[in-house]
One Martini backbone bead per residue (centre of mass of N, CA, C, O) as a GRO file, in nm:
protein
  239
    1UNK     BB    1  -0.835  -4.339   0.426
    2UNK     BB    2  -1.064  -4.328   0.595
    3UNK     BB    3  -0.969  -4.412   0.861
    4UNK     BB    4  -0.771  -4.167   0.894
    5UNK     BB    5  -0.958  -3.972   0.886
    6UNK     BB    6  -1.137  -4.051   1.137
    7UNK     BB    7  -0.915  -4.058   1.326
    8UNK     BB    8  -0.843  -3.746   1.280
    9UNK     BB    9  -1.136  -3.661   1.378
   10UNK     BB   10  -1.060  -3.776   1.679
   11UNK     BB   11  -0.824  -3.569   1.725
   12UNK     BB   12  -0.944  -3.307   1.710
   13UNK     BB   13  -1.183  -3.336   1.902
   14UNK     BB   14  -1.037  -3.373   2.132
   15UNK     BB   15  -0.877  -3.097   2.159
   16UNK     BB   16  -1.095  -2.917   2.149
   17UNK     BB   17  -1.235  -3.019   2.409
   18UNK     BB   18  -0.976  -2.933   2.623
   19UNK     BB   19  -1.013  -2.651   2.533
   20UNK     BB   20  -1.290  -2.606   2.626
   21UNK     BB   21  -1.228  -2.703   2.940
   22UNK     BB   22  -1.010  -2.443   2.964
   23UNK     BB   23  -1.204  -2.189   2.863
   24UNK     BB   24  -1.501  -2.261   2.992
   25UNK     BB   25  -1.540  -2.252   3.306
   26UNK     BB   26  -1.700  -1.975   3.347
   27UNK     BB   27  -1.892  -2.101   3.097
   28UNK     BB   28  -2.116  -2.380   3.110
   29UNK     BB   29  -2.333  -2.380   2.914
   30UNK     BB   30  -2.158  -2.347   2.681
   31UNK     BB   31  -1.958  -2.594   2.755
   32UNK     BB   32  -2.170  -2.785   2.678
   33UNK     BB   33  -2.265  -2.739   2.418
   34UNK     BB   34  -1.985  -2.754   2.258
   35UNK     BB   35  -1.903  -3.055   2.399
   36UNK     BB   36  -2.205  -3.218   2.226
   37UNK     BB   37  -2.117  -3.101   1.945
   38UNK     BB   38  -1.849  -3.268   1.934
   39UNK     BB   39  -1.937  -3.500   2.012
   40UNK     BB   40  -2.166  -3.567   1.774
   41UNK     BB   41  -1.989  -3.518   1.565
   42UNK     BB   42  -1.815  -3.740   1.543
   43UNK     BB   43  -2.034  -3.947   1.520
   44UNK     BB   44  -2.169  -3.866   1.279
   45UNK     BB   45  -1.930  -3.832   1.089
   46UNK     BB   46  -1.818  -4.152   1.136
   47UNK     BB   47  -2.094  -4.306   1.052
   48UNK     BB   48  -2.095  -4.193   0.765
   49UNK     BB   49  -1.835  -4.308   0.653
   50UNK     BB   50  -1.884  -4.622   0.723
   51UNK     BB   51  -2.162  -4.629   0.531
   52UNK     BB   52  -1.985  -4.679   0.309
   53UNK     BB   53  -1.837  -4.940   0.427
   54UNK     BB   54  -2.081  -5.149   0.433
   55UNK     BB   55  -2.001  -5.317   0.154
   56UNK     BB   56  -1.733  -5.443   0.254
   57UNK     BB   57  -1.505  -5.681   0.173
   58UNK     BB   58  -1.635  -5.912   0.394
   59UNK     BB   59  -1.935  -5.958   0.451
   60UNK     BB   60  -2.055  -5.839   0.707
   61UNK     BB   61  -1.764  -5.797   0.894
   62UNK     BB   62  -1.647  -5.536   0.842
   63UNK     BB   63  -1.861  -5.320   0.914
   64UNK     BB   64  -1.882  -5.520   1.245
   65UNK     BB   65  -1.601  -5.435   1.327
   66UNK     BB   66  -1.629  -5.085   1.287
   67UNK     BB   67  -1.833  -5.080   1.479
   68UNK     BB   68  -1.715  -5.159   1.714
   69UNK     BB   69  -1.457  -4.985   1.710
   70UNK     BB   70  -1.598  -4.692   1.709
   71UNK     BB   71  -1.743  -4.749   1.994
   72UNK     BB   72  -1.502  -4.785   2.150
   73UNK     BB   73  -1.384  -4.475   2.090
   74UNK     BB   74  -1.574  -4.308   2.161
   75UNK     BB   75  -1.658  -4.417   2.449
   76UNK     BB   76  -1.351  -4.337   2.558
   77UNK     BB   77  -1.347  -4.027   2.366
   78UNK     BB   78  -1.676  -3.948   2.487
   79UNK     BB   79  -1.710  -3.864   2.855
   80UNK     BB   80  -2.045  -3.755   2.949
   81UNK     BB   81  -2.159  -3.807   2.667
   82UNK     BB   82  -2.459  -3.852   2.482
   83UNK     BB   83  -2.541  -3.807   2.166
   84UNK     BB   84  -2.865  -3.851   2.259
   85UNK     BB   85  -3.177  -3.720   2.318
   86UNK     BB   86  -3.290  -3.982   2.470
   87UNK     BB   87  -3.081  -3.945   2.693
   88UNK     BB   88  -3.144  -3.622   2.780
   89UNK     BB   89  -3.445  -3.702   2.893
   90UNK     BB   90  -3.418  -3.848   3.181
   91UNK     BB   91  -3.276  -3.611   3.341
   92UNK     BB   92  -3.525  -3.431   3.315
   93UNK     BB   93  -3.731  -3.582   3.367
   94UNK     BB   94  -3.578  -3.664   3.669
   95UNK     BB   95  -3.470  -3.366   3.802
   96UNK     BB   96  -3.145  -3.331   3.722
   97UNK     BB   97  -3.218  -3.166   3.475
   98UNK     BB   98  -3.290  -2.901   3.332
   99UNK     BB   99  -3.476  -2.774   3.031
  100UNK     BB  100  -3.240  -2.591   2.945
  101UNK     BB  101  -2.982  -2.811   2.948
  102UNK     BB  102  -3.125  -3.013   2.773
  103UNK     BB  103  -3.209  -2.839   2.523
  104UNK     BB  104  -2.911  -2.741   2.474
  105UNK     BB  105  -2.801  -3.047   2.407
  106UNK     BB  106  -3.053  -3.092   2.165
  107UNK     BB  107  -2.953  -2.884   1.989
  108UNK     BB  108  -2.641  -2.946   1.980
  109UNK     BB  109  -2.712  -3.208   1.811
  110UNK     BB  110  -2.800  -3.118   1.573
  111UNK     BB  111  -2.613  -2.964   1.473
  112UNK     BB  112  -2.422  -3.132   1.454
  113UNK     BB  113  -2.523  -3.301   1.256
  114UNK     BB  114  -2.564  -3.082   1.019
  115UNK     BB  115  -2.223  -3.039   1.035
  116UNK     BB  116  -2.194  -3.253   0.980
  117UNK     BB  117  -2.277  -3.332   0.666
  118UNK     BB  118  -2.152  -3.109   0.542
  119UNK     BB  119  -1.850  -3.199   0.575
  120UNK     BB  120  -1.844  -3.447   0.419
  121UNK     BB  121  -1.936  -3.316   0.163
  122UNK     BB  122  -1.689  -3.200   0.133
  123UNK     BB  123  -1.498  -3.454   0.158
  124UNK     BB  124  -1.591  -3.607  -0.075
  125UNK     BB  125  -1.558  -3.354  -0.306
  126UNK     BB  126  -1.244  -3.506  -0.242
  127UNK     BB  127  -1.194  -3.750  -0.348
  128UNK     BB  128  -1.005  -3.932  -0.201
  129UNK     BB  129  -1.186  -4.199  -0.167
  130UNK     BB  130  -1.340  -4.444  -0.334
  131UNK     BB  131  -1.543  -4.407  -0.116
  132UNK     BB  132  -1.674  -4.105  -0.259
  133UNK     BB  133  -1.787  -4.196  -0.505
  134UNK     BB  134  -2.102  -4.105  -0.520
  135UNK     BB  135  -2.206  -3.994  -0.291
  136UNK     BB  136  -2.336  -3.724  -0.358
  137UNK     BB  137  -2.567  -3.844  -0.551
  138UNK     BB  138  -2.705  -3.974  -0.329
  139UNK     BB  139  -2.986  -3.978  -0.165
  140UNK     BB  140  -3.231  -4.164  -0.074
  141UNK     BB  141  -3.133  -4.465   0.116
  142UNK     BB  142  -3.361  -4.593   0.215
  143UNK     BB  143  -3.345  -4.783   0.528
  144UNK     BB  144  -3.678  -4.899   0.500
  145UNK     BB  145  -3.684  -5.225   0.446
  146UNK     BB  146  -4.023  -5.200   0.557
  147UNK     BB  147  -4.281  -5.102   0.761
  148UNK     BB  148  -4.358  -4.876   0.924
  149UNK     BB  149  -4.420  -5.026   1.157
  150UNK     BB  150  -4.211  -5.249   1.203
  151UNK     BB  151  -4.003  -4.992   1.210
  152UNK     BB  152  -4.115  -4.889   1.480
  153UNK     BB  153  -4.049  -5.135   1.660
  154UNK     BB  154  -3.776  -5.178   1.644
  155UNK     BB  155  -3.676  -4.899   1.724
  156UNK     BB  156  -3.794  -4.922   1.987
  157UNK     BB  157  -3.652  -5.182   2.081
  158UNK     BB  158  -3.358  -5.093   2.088
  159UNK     BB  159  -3.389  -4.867   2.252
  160UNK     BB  160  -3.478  -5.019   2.520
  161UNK     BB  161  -3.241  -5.205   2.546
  162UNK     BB  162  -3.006  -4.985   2.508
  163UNK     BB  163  -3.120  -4.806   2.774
  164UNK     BB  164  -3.136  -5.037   2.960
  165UNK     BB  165  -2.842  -5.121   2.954
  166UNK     BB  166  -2.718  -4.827   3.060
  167UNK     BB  167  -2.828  -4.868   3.310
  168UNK     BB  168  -2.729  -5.140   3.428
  169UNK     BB  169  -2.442  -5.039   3.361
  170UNK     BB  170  -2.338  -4.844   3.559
  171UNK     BB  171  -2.187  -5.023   3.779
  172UNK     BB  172  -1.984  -5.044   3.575
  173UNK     BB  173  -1.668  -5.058   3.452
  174UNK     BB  174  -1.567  -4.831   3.194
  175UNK     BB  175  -1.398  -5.017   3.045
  176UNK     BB  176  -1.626  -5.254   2.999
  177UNK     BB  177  -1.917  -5.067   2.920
  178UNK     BB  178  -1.800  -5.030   2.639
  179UNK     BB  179  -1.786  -5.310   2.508
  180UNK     BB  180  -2.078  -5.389   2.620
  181UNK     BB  181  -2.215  -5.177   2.408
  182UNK     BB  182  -2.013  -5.230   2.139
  183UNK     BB  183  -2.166  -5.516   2.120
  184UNK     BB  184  -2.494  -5.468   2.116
  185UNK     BB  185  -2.481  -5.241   1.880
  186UNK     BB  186  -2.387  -5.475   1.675
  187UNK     BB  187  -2.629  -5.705   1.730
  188UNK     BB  188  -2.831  -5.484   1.613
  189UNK     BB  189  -2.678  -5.413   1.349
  190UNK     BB  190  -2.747  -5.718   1.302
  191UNK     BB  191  -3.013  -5.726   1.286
  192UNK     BB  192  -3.145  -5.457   1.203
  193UNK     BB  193  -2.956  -5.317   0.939
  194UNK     BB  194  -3.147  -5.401   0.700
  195UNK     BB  195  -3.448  -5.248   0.789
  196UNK     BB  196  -3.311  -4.960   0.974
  197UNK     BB  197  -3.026  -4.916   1.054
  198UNK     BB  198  -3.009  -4.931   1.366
  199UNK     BB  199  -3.001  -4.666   1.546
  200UNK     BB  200  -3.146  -4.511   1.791
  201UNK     BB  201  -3.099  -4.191   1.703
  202UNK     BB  202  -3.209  -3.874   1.588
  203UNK     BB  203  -2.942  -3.702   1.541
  204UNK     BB  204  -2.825  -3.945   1.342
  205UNK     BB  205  -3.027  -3.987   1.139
  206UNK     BB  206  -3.062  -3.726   1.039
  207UNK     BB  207  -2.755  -3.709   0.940
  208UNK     BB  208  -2.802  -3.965   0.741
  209UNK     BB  209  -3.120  -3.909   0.634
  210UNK     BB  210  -3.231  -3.590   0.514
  211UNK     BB  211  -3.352  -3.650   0.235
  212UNK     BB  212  -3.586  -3.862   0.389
  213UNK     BB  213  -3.717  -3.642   0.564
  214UNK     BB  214  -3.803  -3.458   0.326
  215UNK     BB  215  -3.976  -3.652   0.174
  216UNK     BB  216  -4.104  -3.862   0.448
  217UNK     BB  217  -4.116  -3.691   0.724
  218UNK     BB  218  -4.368  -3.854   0.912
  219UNK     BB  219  -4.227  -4.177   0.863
  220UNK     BB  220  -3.942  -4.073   0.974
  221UNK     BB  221  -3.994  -3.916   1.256
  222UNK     BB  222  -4.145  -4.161   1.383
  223UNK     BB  223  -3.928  -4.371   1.373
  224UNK     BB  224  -3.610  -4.190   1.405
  225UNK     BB  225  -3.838  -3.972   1.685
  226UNK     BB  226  -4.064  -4.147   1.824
  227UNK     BB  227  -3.949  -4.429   1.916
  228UNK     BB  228  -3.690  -4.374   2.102
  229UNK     BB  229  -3.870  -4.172   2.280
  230UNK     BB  230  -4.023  -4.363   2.387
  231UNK     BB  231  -3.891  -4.575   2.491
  232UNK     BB  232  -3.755  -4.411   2.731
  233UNK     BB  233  -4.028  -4.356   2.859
  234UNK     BB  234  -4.090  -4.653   2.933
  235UNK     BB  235  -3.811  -4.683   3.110
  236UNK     BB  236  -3.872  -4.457   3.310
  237UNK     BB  237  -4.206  -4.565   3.381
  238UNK     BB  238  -4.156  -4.904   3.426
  239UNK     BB  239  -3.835  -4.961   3.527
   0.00000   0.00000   0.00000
């Protein structure tokens, strides 16, 4: 059931796009806007939905497959989009984007973070799921099972790898760069997922454990958004 759903919710988010794409040509502005949280809304909802599902036997095998299979289907289906305001900051640094127009796809990630959790907040609560039992009670799942240093360090290093590799494959063909990009981020969430949950997407944390923000802001944000955009900077500034 839950697969089915997210199915159904990337081909929703599909739609969506298309229509965006065709409705909004003369209004490129809102359609990035748009496109942005559309994009970022399918990532952060279909997270969320795993998220349950990552104590499924056997461990941690079922995860780290389903980890693997939605960042390739994401990636086919959400071409152009950035989903991380971490990669939105390198072409604002770089002079390639306005600060209006990156500001403004960092703007439409956080919304669609926090759309994205209140729908499934939704979903949940008409429990289709076996696995949606008790999720609305679940607080913050502190996903921090480490030191908030080691986890500010972890967090700061997977960033700087997935985004320097993200540089590094862009000549690569996109069809390979993909299972490429879901190969490395699946590695990482096998190493680092039991101690900081590898996220290393800001608008992505937050819609993961906005509880978590709530009762510890700053050593939440410390790790989950101020980590992630060093690494990028230092990538920026070093690479």
């Amino acid at each position: 059931t839950s697969l089915l759903l997210m199915a159904v919710l990337v081909g929703l988010v599909g739609l969506c796009r298309r229509l965006t794409r065709r409705r909004l040509r003369s209004h490129p502005l809102l359609g990035a806007f748009l496109l942005e949280m559309l994009s970022t809304f399918q990532i952060c909802a279909c997270t969320n939905e795993l998220c349950l599902l990552a104590n499924a036997e056997p461990r941690p095998h079922v995860g780290l497959t389903l980890t693997y299979g939605f960042t390739v289907l994401h990636g086919l289906s959400l071409p152009g989009s950035t989903c991380n305001p971490c990669g939105t900051l390198q072409p604002m640094w770089g002079g390639g984007t306005s600060v209006k127009v990156g500001g403004l796809k960092i703007g439409a990630q956080f919304a669609a973070a926090v759309l994205a959790r209140v729908f499934m907040h939704f979903l949940w609560s008409l429990e289709m799921a076996e696995a949606h039992l008790g999720a609305l009670s679940q607080g913050c799942g502190n996903p921090m099972q480490t030191t908030e240093m080691q986890a500010f360090c972890i967090e700061l290093l997977f960033s700087v790898v997935f985004q320097l590799t993200v540089l590094r494959a862009e000549s690569i063909n996109p069809k390979y760069k993909v299972h490429l990009l879901a190969v490395l981020i699946t590695m990482l969430v096998y190493a680092g997922g039991n101690l900081t949950g590898a996220i290393f997407n800001p608008a992505l944390a937050f819609s993961l454990h906005p509880n978590c923000f709530y009762d510890k802001f700053w050593s939440y944000s410390l790790v989950y958004w101020i980590a992630p955009s060093l690494g990028k900077f230092l990538i920026f500034y070093v690479f």
